[in-house]
Every structure is written in C-alpha cells, then in structure tokens.
N, C-alpha and C positions, 0 to 999 in steps of 0.2 A: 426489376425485382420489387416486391411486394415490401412497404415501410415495418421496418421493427416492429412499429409498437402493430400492426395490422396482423401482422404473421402471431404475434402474441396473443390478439386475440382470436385468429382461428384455432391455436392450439388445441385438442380437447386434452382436457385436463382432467385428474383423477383428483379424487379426495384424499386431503393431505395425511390421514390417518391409515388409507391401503397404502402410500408410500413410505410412511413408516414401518407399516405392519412390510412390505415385502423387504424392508433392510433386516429387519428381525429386532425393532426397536421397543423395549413395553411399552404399551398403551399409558400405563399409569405414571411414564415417564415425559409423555406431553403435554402442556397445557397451549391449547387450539387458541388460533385468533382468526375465525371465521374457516372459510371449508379450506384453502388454498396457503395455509403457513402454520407452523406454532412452532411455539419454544420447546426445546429438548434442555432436562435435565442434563445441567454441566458434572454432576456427579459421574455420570454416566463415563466420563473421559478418565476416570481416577483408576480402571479395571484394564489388567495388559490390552494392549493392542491382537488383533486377531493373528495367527500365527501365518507365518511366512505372508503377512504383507509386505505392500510396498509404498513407499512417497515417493511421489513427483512432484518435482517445482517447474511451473512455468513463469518465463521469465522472455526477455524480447532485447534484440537491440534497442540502441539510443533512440528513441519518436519520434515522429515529427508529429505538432501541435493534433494532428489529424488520427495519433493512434495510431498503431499497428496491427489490433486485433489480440490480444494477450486475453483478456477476459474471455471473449467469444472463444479463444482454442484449450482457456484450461475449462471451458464449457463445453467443447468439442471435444477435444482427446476425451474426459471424462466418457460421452456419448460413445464413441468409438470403442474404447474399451467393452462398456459394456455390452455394444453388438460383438466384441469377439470374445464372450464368455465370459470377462472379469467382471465381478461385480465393483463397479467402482465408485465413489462418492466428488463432486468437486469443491473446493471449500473457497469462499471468494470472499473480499469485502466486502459491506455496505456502501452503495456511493454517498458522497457528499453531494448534498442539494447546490453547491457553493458551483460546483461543474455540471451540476446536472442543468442549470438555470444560467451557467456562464456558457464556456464555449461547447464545450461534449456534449450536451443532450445527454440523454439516457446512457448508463453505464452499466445494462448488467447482461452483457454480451452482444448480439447482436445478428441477424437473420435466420436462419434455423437453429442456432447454435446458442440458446435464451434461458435465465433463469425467467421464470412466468409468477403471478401477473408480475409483468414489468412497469406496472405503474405503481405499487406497491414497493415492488424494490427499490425505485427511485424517490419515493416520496413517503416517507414518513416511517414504512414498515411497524415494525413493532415498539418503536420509541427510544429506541438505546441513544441514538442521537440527542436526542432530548433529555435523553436521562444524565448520559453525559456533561452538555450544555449544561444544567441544572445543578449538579453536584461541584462542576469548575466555578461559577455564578454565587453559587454559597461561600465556597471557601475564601471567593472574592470580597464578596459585601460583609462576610466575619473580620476577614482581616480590615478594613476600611473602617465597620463598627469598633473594632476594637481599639485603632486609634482614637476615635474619636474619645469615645467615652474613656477614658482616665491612663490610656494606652498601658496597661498592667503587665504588657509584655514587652514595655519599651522599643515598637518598631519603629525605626528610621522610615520615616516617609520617602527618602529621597535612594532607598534603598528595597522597595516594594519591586521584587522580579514577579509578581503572578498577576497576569494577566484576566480578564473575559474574556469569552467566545462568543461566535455564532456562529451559525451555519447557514452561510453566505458568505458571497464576494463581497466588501465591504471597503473600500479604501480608504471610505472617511473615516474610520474607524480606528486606523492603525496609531495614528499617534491623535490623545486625547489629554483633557486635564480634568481631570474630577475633583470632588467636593466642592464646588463653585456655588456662590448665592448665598453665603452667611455661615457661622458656625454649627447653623442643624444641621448643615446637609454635607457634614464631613472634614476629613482633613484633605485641603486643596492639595494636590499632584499631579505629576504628567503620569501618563499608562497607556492602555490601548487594549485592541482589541485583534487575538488569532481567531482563526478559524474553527471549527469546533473538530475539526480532524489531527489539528497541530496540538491541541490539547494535552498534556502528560497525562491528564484521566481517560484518555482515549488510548493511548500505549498500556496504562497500566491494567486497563479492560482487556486489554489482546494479550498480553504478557502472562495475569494473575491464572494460578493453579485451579484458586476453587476462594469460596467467600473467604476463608479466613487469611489467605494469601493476597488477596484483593485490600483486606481494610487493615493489612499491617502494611502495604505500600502507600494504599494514603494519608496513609497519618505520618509518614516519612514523605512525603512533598514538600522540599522546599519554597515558602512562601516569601524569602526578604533576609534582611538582617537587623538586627535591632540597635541602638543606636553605639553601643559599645563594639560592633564589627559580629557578633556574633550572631551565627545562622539560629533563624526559626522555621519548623514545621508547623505543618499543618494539624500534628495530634497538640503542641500545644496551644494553638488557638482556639481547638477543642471544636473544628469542623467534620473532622475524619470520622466521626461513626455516622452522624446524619448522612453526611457521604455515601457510605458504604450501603444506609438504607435507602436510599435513589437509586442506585447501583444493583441491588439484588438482584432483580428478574430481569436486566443488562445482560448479567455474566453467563445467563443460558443463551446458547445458538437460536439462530431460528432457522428451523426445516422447510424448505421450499422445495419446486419441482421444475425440472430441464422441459425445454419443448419437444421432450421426449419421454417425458416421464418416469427419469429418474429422480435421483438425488442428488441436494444442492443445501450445504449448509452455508449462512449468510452472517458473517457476524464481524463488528469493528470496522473502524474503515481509517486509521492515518494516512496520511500521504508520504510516498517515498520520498519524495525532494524536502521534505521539512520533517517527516517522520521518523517511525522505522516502516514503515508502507507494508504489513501483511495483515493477513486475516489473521483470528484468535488461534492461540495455544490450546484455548477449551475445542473450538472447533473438530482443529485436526487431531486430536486424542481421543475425540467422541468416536467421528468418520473411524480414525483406525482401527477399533475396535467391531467395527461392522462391514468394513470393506474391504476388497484384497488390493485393492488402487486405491489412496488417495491422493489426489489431483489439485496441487492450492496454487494460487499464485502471489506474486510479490509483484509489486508496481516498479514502472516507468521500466527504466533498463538492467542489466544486469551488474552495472558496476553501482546500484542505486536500491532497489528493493529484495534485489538477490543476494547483493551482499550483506544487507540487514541481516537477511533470512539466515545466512550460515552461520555469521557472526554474533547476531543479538537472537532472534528467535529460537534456533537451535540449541544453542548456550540455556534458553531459559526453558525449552520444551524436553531437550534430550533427546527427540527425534532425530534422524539423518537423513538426507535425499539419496534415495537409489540411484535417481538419473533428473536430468534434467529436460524440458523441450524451451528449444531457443525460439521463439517468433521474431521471423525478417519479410519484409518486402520491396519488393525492386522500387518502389515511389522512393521508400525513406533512405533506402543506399543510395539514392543516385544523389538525394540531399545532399549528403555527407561527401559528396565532392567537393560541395562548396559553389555549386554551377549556378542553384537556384535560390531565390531570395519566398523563405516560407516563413511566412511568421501567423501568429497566434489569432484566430478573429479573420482574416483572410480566405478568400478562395484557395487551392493551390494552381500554382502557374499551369497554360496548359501544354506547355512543351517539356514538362514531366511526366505525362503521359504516353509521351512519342520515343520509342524504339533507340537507345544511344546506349550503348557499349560499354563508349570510351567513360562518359561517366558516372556509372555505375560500376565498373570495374576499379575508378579512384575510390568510390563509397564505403565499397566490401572491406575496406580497412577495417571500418567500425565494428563489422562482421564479424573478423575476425579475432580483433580485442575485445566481445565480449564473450565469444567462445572460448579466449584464451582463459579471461576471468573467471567462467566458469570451470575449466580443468584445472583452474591452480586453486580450488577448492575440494578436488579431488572426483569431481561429477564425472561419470561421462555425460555426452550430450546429443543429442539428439536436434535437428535445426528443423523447422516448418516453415517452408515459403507458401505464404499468404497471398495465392496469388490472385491479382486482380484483372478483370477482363483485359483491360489495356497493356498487359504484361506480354510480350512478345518469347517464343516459345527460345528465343536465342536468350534473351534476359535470366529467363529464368534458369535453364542450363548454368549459364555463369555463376549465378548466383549456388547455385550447387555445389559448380563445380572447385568453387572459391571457399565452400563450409566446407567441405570433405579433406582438404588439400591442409584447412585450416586447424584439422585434428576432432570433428563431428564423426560422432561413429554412425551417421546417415544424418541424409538431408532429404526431406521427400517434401512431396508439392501439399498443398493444403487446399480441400473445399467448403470446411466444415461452416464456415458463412454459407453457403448455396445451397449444402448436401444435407447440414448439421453430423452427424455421426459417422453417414455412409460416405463420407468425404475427406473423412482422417482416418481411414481404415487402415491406411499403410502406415501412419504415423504410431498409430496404437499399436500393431506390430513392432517395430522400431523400439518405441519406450519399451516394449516389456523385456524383447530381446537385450535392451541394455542395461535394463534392469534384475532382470534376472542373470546377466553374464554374472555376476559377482566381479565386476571392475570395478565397484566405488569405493573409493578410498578416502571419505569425507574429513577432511581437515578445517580446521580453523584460520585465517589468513596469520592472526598474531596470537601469542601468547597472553591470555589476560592479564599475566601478571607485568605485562611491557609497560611502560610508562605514558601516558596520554600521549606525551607529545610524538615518542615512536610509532604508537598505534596511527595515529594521524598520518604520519609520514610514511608509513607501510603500504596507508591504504592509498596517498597519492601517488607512492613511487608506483607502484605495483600495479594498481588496478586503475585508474586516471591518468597514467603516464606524464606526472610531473618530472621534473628533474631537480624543484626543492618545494619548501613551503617556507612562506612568507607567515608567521604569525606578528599580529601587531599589537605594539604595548599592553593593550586591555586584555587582550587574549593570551598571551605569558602571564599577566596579572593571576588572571582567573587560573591558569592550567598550575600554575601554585600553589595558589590556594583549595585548590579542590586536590591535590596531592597530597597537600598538607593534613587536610581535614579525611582523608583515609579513602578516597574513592578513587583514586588511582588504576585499583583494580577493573572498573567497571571497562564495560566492551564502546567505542564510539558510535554516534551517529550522525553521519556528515550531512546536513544541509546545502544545498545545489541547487543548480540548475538541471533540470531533466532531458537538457535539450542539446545536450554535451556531454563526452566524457569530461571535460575540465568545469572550470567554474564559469567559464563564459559561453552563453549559446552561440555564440557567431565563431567560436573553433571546432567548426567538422571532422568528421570521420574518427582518424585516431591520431588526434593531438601531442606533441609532443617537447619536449625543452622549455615548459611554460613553469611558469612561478605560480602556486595554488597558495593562494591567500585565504588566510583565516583571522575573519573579524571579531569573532564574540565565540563564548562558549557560555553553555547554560549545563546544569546538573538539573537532570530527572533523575533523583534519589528513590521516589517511589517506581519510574520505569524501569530502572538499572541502568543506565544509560549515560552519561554525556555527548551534547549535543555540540557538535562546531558549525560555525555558520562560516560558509566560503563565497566570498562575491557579494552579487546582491541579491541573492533570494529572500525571498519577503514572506513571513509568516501568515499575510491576511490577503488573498487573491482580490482582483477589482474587478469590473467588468468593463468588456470591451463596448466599441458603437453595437454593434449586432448581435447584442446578447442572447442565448436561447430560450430564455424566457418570455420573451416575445410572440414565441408561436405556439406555446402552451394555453391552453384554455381548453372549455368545457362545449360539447354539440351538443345541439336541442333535445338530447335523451340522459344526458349528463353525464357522458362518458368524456375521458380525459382525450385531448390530443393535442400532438405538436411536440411528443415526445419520442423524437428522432423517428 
C-alpha cells in the first residue's frame, strides 16, 4: 500500500471555502490561511446545536506503542457516514510535533482515511501550538521577573509550581535550575520543562466557552505560593490579559478537509496520559450546529481520554454521547496476554503476527474492560476491528465474538485504512442504529460534589480495576490543602501510563488486586481540574535511538517527506 503522506498528496482536493460553503458555514465567518485550511469563528458554537443531532465518541482499547488506529476511524466512520446520507463533521486534535518527530510519525489518520494536507497538520498548522507555548513562557518569565525585581508579591521561590514548555521531546529539560550567572539573570531555582500539550493553557484552550471564559481562567492559573503559604495566580502577577491576547485567534478552530472531501475540524491537542486528551469544546459546538453526526475522538484508551471526555469535557461542554465506537485489533489483544515483549521505539515481534487463539483470547480481557468502562457511562457501544492483513479470518471472529458476549450492541470489521469511507460502511450503520435507538443513558462516573480523594478511588476501583489506592504523604498534603482552599468540587484527571489499565505498563489485559499509587497532585484552577500523577509518568517525553525525525526532510522540489 501506497505511504500516508503519498496517498495525501494524490488526494484532489477542493478549496477550503466550497467546504465550508457545502456545511452551510458564512463566508464572513472564515478567516483563510492559504487555499487548504482556515479558522472558523468560535462564536459560531455559542447558537443551539442543529436539531436531532447526534455525538459520537471514539475511543480504543489500551495501545500498544504502535497505535491502534483511533484517529484514522473517527476520520473513517466520519467518511462513512457521510456515504450513507448523514451529513457529518469529525472533530480531532492537533498533533504534537513532540510525537510527530519521536516515535508516531504523522498523526492525523492514516491511508484513505486522512485529514489532508497532512504536512500541515503535523507541522506547524495555523499557530495555536505556538500560541500556546508563548502565553505559558510569559507567564513564566513574569513570575521569574517579578522575583527578581523587589518580589512585590512575595513568591517563595522554592514554591514556584509553573513551569515552560515546548513542543518536543526533550529530557534534558525536565529538571532544570534557572537564574544562574549573577543577580541579573534571576532568582536561582530548580524548574523544568513539560511539553507544550501538558500545558494547563492547552486544557484551558479546549475547555474555554468563548474569549471572555478563556481570560477569566487565566487569570485563575495557579502559578506558586508566596512566602506566607499563601496561593498566587496568574491575574495577580498581572500576566492573564497579555495571555488572553496571544491566545485570541487560538480559540477559533481550524477547518480542514478528509481525503474525501469532507469536513474536519482540527483544534487543541493535550495528551490523555498527562492531560485531559480531547479536542476543543469550541470545536464540537461549532460542528453541532452544522452536522447531524459529530464524530470527535479522545486519546489513548478508554479508561484514559474517554473517561476525560464524560467526566471533565462533558461537565464543561453539556453535550452528551449518543453512542460510542470502541477501536481493537488482534495485534494489541494478543499483547495484553502478556505473551509478547513490545516496547516503545521497537519493531513489533514477528510472531504477533502469526495466527494464535490461545493468546489473544487471554488479551480480550482488556476488550472487555473497556467496553465495560464505557457502558458504566451509560453509552452503548459499538466495537470496530481494525483489521490487518496478517489477521486471520478465525482471529478476527473471536475477537467479535468476545465484544458481543461482552455487552457491544455490534462489533463489525473495519477497512477504512484501505477503503477510507466505503470500508466503515457497516460500522456507520451500526453507530447510527445505536444511536438513534434512544439507549443512552449518559452518566457521570462520580458525583462532583464527592471529595478528591473518593473521586480518585472511584475511578481506580471501577475503571482501572484497583482493589485500593496508595496516596503518599505529599499527595494527602496537597488533597488537603486544595479541599481546604475550596476545590474539592472540581472533576479529576489522572496521569498514567497509556499502556495499561493500572499504573504500570508491564500489567496486561485486565489487571487486577494491584495497589494504584498516587504521587503528586497539581490544581489546574484555570482548567477546572485536579490533576493526580500515578506511577511514573513524566510530563516531558524524550526520544528514543530511532527517532522519526530522522527520516523527515525536504526532495530536490522542496516538498516534505519522511512523514510516515
């Protein structure tokens, strides 16, 4: 089969102003950045959703480092749908360059099933990354300046929580000491550096209503504490509106085209294992109002960006999921035996590719704990096997026959990598049939008024299959103290591993009787959030020996390649 980025550039493509004009978007509501993208007024989300739509969330079992195809099928089903009359929209992140240049390559679907240009999606787009980066960077170098000079707000240096970013893998980065080299150049500290997806300005970008909901949560960013114990923001360091003015032409989506020539809005990119991992709120409000399907997805698995999505995104959008489409594949079930040793940077073995029953029938555990996860949200579900040539026609049965038994109101095969559109045809059937049954009964996992420490423990008994949680000294400190100071109420978001329901990647399938440790918690006051970190997931990605940036560069005509 023909390379991504190859298939991308045969696509013919229409001019991004008829793709507008056929959703029925005003003209006067886009500002173009060249013939192939522009921003869509975020206003535009603020007006009902169009009547008797519907949401779809896709979402995937637990991954192996290699991806299961989540992006490429809420780019698919999208396709699908609309070969079978619905007019539908898909709504996806931005990728981060941090994976686009580490191990993934290109991230914005994949063989027929592509948002286009995909060198653009990958690299650079319309700035919001940057914009981000920018606004986090100020608030940084404010609070730094402000020690220096006469520290008027009295902050404790050795109590400085806000970080920089970039966007990249970066390891040397993660623990750093600044102001070093004499009195002009700062107050000496340790800090570091996250990634520019892990960002709280990159949550409160996907999160925020509209501008003035956007620069009342930055200016509620906690940056530290001062030296009496007590919290400061970001409005009194007096960074939050220049913030907000970086940020403006951010909070509009940006309208792109499927290799089918529909529509694809593109906006925010956090990561689920450190995030809350969806696309924006402005996105999916815009799409609803123009399409009778919208199709978004949430990162890694579904005990991970799915769970975000009911619990944190939903909470802040008021939207609900009609149905859900599960993405599996017999590679990553058979994983989740435990049989094979796959790790990050890696080939995968090649006797996962070879016809075996026995372990991929241990795998579909995983399977079925996150179908479970998803109907104790009240979804139905819908599962797509992603199947790959080396998939044997007995594999895949199983695999079926293992979602249906497991409470999936259909499990159909998927081509939409091969076919794009005309390869999910059954599956788009399927979504609308479950979506239109009127079966969803969308609930909340916890009550937000439950207390952190329950919300936590809900979310490991129930969806991560702990049997307790370990919090240690620091993190009962902090889960105090942020009770104390009145956010209690806010919804969690767990920090992980992607590569596991528990906190460790090396426990497959569906885990269970394990002790889920929680090291640290952080308060994203401007996201709405609390964050708990479990294990050792690390806010700043590094790169491996064979990184993918390596095989990017520019051919004698100056077009990009080497992106997947």
């Amino acid at each position: 089969m023909k390379s991504d980025l190859l298939i991308a550039r045969e696509t013919e493509m229409v001019p991004i102003g008829r793709v507008a004009e056929d959703l029925g978007l005003p003209a006067e509501s886009l500002t173009s950045y060249g013939p192939w993208k522009a921003k869509v007024d975020h206003r535009l989300g603020s007006e009902p959703p169009r009547k008797g739509g519907k949401y779809i969330l896709v979402t995937a079992i637990t991954p192996t480092p290699a991806g299961e195809g989540k992006t490429v099928h809420t780019i698919g089903l999208s396709l699908a749908l609309n070969r079978i009359g619905k007019q539908a929209i898909a709504t996806i992140r931005q990728p981060s360059m941090g994976p686009v240049f580490g191990i993934k390559g290109g991230a914005a679907g994949g063989g027929h099933s592509q948002v286009v240009p995909m060198e653009d999606i990958n690299l650079h787009l319309t700035g919001d990354f940057h914009a981000v980066t920018a606004a986090n960077n100020l608030l940084a170098a404010a609070v730094d300046t402000s020690m220096l000079l006469d520290n008027p707000l009295q902050l404790d240096p050795e109590n400085i929580s806000w970080k920089r970013v970039v966007d990249v893998n970066d390891r040397g980065l993660r623990q750093i000491r600044v102001g070093l080299g004499g009195t002009k150049n700062g107050v000496p500290r340790d800090t570091g550096f996250d990634i520019t997806s892990a960002s709280e300005i990159m949550a409160i970008l996907g999160l925020a209503s509209d501008l003035k909901d956007m620069r009342a949560r930055l200016g509620r960013i906690r940056v530290g504490l001062d030296l009496k114990g007590a919290p400061v923001d970001a409005e009194a360091v007096g960074a939050a509106g220049a913030m907000a003015a970086l940020l403006r032409d951010a909070l509009d989506p940006t309208l792109m085209q499927t290799t089918e020539g529909t529509a694809a809005f593109v906006h925010t990119g956090p990561f689920a294992n450190i995030a809350h991992g969806n696309s924006s709120v402005v996105a999916d409000r815009v799409a609803a109002r123009f399409a009778d399907y919208v199709v978004t997805e949430a990162g890694f698995g579904a005990d991970m960006g799915a769970e975000k999505f009911f619990n944190i995104k939903c909470r802040t959008s008021g939207m609900t999921p009609d149905a859900a489409l599960l993405v599996a594949t017999v590679r990553a079930l058979k994983t989740h035996s435990g049989a094979y040793d796959v790790k990050p940077g890696r080939p995968l073995p090649e006797d996962l590719f070879e016809e075996n029953l026995e372990t991929l029938e241990a795998g579909c555990s995983n399977l079925e704990a996150q179908i479970a996860n998803l109907r104790t949200h009240g979804v139905p579900v819908v599962v797509a096997v992603n199947r790959f040539p080396s998939d044997s026609d007995a594999e895949v049965e199983l695999v079926r026959q293992r979602a249906m038994a497991a409470g999936a109101r259909a499990a159909e095969i998927s081509e939409v990598h091969a076919k794009g559109g005309a390869g999910g045809e059954a599956i788009a059937h399927a979504i609308v049939a479950a979506a239109e049954s009127g079966e969803a009964d969308f609930r909340h996992l916890y009550d937000e008024q439950n207390p952190l420490q329950a919300k936590i423990e809900t979310l490991a008994n129930c969806l991560y299959g702990a049997d307790s949680v370990l919090f240690e000294p620091r993190a009962l400190e902090q889960l105090q103290r942020f009770e104390a100071e009145g956010f209690g109420h806010l919804p969690v978001c767990v920090a992980k591993t992607q590569y596991s329901l528990s906190h460790d990647p090396s426990l497959k399938g569906r885990p269970s009787g394990f002790e889920f440790p929680i090291r640290e918690l952080r308060l994203a006051a401007g996201a709405g959030f609390v964050v708990a970190y479990a294990g050792e997931v690390l806010t700043m990605p590094g790169l491996g020996r064979t990184p993918a940036y390596k095989q990017v560069d520019l051919d004698d005509e100056g077009q990009i390649v080497g992106l997947f």
